[in-house]
C-alpha positions as a printed Julia matrix, in Angstrom:
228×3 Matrix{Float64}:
 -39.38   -2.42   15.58
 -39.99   -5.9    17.16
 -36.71   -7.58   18.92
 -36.66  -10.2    16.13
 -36.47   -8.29   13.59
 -33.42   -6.42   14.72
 -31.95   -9.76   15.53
 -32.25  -10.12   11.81
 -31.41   -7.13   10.53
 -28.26   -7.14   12.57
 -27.42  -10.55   11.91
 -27.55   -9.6     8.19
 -25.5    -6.33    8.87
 -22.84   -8.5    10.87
 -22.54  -10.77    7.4
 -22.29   -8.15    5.34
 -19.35   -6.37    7.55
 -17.8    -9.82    8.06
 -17.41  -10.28    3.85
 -16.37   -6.1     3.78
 -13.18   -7.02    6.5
 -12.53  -10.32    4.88
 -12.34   -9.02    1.64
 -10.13   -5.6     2.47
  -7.95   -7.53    4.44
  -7.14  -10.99    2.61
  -3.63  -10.89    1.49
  -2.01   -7.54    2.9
   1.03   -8.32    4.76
   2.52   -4.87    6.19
   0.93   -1.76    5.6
   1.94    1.77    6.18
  -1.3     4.23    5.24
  -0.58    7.91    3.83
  -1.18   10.23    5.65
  -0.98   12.94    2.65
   1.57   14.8     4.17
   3.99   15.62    1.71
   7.08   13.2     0.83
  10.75   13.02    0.25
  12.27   12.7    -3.31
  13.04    9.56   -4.56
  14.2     9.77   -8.28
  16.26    8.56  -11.27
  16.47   11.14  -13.52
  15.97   10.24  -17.49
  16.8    13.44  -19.0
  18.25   16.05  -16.82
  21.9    14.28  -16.4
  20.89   13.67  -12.78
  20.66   10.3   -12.44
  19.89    8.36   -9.58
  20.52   11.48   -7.34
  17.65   10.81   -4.39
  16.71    7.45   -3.28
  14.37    7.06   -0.06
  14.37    3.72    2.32
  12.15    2.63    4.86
  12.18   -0.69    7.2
   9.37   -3.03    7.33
   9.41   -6.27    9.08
   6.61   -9.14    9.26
   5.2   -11.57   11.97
   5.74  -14.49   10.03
   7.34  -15.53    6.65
   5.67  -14.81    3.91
   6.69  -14.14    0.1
   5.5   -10.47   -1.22
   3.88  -10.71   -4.46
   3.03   -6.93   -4.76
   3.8    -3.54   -3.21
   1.58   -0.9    -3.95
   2.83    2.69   -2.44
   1.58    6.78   -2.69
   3.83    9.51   -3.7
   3.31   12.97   -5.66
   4.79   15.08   -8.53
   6.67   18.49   -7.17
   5.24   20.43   -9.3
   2.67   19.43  -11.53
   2.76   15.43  -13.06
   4.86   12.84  -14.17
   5.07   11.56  -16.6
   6.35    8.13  -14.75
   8.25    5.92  -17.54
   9.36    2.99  -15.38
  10.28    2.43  -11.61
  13.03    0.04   -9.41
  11.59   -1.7    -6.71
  14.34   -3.22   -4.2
  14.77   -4.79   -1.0
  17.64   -4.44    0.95
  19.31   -6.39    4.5
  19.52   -4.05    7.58
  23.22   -3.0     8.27
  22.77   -2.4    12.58
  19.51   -0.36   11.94
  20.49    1.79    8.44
  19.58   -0.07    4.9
  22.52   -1.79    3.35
  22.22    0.71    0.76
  26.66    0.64   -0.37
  25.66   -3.36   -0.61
  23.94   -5.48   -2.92
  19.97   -5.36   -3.13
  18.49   -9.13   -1.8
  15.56   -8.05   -4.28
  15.64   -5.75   -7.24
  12.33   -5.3    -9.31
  12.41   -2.98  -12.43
   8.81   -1.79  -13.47
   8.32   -0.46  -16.87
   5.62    2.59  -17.3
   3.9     4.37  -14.34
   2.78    1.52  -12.01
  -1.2     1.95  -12.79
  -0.58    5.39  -11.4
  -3.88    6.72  -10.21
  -4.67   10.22   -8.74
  -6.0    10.69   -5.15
  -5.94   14.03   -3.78
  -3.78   17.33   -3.47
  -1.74   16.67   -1.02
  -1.25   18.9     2.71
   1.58   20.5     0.8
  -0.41   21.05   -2.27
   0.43   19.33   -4.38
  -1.32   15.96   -7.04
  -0.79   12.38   -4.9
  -1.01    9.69   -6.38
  -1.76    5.18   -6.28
   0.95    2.88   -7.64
   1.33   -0.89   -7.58
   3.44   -3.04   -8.73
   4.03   -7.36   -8.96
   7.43   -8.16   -6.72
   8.6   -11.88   -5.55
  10.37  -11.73   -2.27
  10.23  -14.13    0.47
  10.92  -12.34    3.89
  11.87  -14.14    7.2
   9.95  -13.54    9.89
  11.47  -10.78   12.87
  13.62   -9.89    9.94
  14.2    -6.11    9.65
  14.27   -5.28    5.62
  14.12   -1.83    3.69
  12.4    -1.09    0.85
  13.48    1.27   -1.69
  11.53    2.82   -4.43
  13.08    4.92   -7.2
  10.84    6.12  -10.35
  12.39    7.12  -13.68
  11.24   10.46  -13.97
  12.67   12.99  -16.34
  13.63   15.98  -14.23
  11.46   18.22  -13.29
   9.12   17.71  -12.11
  10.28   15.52   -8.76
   8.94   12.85   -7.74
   8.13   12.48   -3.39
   7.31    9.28   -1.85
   4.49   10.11    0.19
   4.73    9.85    3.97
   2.84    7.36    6.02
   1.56    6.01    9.19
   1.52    2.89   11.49
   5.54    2.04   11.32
   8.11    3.89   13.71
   8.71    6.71   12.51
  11.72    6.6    10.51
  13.43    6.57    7.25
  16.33    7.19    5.36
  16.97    9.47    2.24
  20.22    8.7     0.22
  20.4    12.65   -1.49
  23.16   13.32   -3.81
  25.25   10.42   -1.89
  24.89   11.6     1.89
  22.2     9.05    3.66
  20.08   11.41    6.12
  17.66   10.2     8.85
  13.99   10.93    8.19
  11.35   11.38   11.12
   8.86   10.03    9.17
   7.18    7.07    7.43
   6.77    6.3     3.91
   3.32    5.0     2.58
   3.43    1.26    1.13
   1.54   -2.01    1.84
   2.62   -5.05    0.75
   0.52   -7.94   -0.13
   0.9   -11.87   -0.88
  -0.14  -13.97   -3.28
  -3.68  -14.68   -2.15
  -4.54  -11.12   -2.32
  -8.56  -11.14   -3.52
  -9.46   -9.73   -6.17
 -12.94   -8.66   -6.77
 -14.1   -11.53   -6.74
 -15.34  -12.91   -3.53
 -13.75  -15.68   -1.72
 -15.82  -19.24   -1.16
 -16.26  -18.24    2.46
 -17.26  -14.69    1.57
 -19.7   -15.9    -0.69
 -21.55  -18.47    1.51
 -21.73  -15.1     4.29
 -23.39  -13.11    1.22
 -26.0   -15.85    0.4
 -26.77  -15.85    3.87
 -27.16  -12.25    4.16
 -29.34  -11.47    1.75
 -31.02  -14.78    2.52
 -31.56  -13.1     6.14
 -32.42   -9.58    4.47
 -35.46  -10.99    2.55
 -36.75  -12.89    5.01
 -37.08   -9.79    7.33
 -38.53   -7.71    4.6
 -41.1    -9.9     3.68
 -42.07  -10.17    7.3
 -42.03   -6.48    7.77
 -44.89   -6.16    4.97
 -47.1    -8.81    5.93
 -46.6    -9.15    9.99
 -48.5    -6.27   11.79
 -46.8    -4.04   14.37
């Protein structure tokens, strides 16, 4: 293939990845991935006469300030599924490294139903993961440590497992029963701001589009008519 047409073809390619990345990216603040590695309970129990008896925290802190308007997270059913009737969502101050978690929440969130819940895999452990998201309003300070907290009402069993995660440092906190324990792991949540796209693309995005396909014609229709 002549050299111009690769220019074009991989000036067109470069667009298209350019509107992909904007359009994955726009929006998400912090993000800790799953890894699908199992979880640790994190439940209010609606019918068992448990109660709150596990709740799991994990730090997050951002580069600049920024208000959260949603948290979406991963987490699986030990055994089989839900169902999911509501969830908490809450943020709580660092207390020299460990949540605040005797203290008052700075955020509290409560979710009715599942949270969109959506199935992803079996997990490494064997057992159904699943999607969640949720709409939250929290402004957080920049080079502020915070913890996040999520606790589904789940009638017991099954449990419900916040799934772990990757990209953070490596530790969390699980309040079981009343005892707060150190976990060498982290959880799997991304939070996102306002101007989160949706799928709709963005102004930019859609000038980067028209010029991409603009770009792809014109090398097809000079691949069928230009000899080689």
């Amino acid at each position: 293939m002549h050299s111009w047409r690769m220019t074009l073809l991989g000036a067109a390619a470069a667009l298209f990845l350019g509107v992909g990345t904007t359009h994955l990216q726009a929006g998400v603040l912090y993000s800790q991935p799953t890894n699908f590695e199992g979880g640790y309970y994190s439940q209010n129990d609606t019918s068992g006469g448990l109660g709150n008896y596990a709740t799991v925290y994990d730090n997050f802190t951002l580069g600049s300030t920024a208000t959260i308007a949603s948290v979406s997270w991963d987490g699986s059913y030990v055994p089989g599924a839900g169902p999911m009737t509501g969830v908490t969502i809450s943020i709580w101050a660092d207390n020299s490294g460990l949540p605040n978690y005797l203290g008052t929440p700075l955020y509290t969130a409560n979710v009715s139903g599942n949270a969109g819940e959506t199935f992803l895999e079996i997990d490494l452990i064997g057992f159904p993961a699943y999607s969640y998201s949720a709409p939250i309003n929290f402004t957080a300070t920049a080079g502020t440590q915070y913890w996040l907290s999520i606790v589904p009402d789940v009638a017991y069993p099954p449990q419900w497992a916040w799934e772990s995660g990757t990209g953070g440092d490596g530790a969390s906190y699980q309040d079981f029963f009343g005892s707060l324990n150190p976990i060498a792991v982290d959880e799997a949540f991304t939070l996102s701001s306002a101007n989160a796209t949706s799928g709709i693309p963005e102004p930019s995005s859609s000038a980067l589009l028209g010029g991409g396909l603009a770009l792809l014609a014109l090398a097809s229709r000079r691949f069928k008519h230009r000899p080689v």
